[in-house]
C-alpha atoms as an extended CHARMM CRD file, in Angstrom:
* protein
*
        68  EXT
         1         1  UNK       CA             68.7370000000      -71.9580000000       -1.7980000000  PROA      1               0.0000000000
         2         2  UNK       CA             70.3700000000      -70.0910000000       -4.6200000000  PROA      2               0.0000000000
         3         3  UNK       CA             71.9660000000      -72.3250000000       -7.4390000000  PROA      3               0.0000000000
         4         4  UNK       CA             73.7330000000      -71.2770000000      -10.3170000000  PROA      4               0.0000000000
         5         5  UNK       CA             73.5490000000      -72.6540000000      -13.1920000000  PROA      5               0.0000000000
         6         6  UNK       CA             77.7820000000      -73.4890000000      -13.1950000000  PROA      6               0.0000000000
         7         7  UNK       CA             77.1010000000      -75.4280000000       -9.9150000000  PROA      7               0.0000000000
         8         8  UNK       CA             74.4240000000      -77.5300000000      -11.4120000000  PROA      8               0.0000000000
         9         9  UNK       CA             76.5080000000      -78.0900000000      -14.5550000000  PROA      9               0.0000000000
        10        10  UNK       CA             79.6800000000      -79.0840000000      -12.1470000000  PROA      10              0.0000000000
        11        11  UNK       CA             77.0910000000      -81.3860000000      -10.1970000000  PROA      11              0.0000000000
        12        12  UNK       CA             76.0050000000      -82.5970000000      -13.2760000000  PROA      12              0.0000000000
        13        13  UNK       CA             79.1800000000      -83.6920000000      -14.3690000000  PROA      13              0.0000000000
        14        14  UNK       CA             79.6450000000      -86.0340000000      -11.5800000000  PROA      14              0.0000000000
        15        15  UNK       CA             77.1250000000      -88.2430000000      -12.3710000000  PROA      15              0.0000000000
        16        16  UNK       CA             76.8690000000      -91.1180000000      -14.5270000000  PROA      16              0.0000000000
        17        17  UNK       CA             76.2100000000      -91.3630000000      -18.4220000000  PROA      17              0.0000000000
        18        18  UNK       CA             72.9840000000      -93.0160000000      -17.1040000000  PROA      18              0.0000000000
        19        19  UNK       CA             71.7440000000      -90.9240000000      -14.6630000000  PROA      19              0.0000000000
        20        20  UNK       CA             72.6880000000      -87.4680000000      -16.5690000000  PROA      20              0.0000000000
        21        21  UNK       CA             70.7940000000      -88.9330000000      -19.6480000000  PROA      21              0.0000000000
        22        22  UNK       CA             67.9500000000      -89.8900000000      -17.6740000000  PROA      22              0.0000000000
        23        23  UNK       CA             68.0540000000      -85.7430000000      -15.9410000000  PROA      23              0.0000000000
        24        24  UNK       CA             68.7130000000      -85.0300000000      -19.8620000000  PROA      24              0.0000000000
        25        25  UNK       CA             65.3030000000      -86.4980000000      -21.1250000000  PROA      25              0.0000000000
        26        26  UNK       CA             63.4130000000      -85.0650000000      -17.9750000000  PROA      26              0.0000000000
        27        27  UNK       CA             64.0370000000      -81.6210000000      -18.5140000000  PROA      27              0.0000000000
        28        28  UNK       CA             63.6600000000      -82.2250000000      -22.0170000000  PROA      28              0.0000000000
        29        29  UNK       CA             60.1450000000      -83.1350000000      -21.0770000000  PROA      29              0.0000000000
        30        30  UNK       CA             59.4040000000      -80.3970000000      -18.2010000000  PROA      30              0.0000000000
        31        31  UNK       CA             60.6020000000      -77.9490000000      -21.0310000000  PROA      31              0.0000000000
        32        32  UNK       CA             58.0530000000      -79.4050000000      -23.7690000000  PROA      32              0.0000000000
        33        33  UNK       CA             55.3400000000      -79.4870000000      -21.0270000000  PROA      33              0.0000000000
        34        34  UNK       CA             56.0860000000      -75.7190000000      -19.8620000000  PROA      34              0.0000000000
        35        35  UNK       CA             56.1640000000      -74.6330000000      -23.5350000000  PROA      35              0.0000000000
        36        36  UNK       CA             52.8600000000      -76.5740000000      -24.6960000000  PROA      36              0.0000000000
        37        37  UNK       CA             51.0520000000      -73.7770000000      -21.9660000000  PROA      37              0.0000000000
        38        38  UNK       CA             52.1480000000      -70.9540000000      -23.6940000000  PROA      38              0.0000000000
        39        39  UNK       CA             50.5590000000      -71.7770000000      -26.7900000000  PROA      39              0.0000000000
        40        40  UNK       CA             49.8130000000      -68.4250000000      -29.4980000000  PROA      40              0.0000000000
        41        41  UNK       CA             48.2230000000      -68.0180000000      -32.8480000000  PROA      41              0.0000000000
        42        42  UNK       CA             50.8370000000      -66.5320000000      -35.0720000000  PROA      42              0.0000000000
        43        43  UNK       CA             48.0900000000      -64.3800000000      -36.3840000000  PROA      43              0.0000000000
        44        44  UNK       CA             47.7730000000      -62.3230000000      -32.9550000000  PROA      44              0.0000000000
        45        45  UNK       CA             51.2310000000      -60.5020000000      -33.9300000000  PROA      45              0.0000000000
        46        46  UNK       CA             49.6350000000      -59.2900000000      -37.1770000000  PROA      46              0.0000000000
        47        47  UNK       CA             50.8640000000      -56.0690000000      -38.0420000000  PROA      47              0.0000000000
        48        48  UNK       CA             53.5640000000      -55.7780000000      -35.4610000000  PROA      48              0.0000000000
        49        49  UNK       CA             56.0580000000      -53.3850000000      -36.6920000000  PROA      49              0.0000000000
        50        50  UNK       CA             53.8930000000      -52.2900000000      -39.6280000000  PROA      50              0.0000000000
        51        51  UNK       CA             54.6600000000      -48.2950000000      -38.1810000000  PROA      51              0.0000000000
        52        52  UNK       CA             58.3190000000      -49.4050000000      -38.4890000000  PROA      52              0.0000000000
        53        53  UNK       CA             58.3890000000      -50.6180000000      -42.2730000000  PROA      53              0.0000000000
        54        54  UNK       CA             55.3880000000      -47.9650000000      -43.3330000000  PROA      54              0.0000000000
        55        55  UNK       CA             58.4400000000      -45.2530000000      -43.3030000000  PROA      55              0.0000000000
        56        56  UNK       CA             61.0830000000      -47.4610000000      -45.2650000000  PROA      56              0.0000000000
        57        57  UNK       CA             61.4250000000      -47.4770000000      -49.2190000000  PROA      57              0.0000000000
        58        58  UNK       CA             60.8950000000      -50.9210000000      -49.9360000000  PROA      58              0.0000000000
        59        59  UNK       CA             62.8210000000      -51.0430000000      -53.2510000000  PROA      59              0.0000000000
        60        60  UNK       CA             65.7500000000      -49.1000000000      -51.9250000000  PROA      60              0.0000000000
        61        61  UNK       CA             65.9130000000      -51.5640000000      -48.4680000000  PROA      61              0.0000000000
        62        62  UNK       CA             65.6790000000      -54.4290000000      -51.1030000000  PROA      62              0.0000000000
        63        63  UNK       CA             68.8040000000      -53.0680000000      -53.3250000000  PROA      63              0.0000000000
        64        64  UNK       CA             70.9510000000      -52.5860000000      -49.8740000000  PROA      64              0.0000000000
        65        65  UNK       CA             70.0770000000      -56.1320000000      -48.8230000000  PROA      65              0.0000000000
        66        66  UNK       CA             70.8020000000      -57.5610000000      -51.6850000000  PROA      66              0.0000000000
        67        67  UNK       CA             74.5890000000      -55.8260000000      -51.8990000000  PROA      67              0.0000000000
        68        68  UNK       CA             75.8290000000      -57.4320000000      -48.9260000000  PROA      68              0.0000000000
């Protein structure tokens, strides 16, 4: 079966304050669980983008930022 996300919403709707906080705090928690798995130590992305910024003038990208 193919559900879009509108259809759920319009389903969702329908229900009571009750029952659509009680689907509120359970995909709150499938959400948490399903993030907790994809756990990552910031330090694995160390360097990414360092060939991006080795070619920019620091000072002069500072200056520009801080005109805005």
């Amino acid at each position: 079966m193919n559900l879009s996300v509108n259809y759920l919403l319009l389903q969702i709707k329908r229900l009571d304050k009750r029952d659509q906080r009680r689907l509120f705090n359970q995909l709150t928690l499938m959400i948490q669980k399903s993030a907790k798995k994809k756990n990552f130590k910031l330090s694995s992305i160390s360097g990414l983008g360092s060939s991006i910024w080795s070619v920019v003038k620091i000072d002069e990208y500072l200056d520009q930022e801080r005109e805005w």
